[in-house]
Residue, then its C-alpha position, 0 to 999 in steps of 0.5 A: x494296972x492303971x490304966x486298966x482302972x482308968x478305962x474300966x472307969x471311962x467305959x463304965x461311965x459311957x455305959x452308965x451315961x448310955x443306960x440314961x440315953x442316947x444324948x448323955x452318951x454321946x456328951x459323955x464321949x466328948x469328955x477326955x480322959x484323964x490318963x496317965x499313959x495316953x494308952x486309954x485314950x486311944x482306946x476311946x477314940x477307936x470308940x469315938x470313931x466307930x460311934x460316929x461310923x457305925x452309930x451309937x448303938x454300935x459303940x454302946x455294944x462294943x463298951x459293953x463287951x468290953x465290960x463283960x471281958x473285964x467283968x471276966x477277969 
């Protein structure tokens, strides 16, 4: 369950930070999360690599899913 909270945490700050623009986002994904399994940031690094392959825009709509499957649940 923590970790759950912990990247509900995470994404929903870069979405915040995305909602503001493009340059808070990508300061944003240069922060580590703190994480108490490692299993978060690993996640966020598959979100980091895709944004620097495939562009904000792309990152950003991929946290968004994320947020609405949490959202789901």
């Amino acid at each position: 369950m923590d970790t759950r909270a912990d990247l509900f945490q995470a994404l929903k700050k870069w979405d915040d930070e995305a909602k503001i623009g493009e340059d808070k986002f990508l300061e944003a994904l240069d922060e580590k999360a703190t994480d108490r399994t490692g299993n978060v940031e690993g996640i966020l690094n598959g979100i980091r690599d895709m944004q620097k392959e495939e562009g904000a825009a792309a990152a950003i709509e991929r946290i968004r899913s994320m947020l609405d499957v949490a959202a789901s649940r």
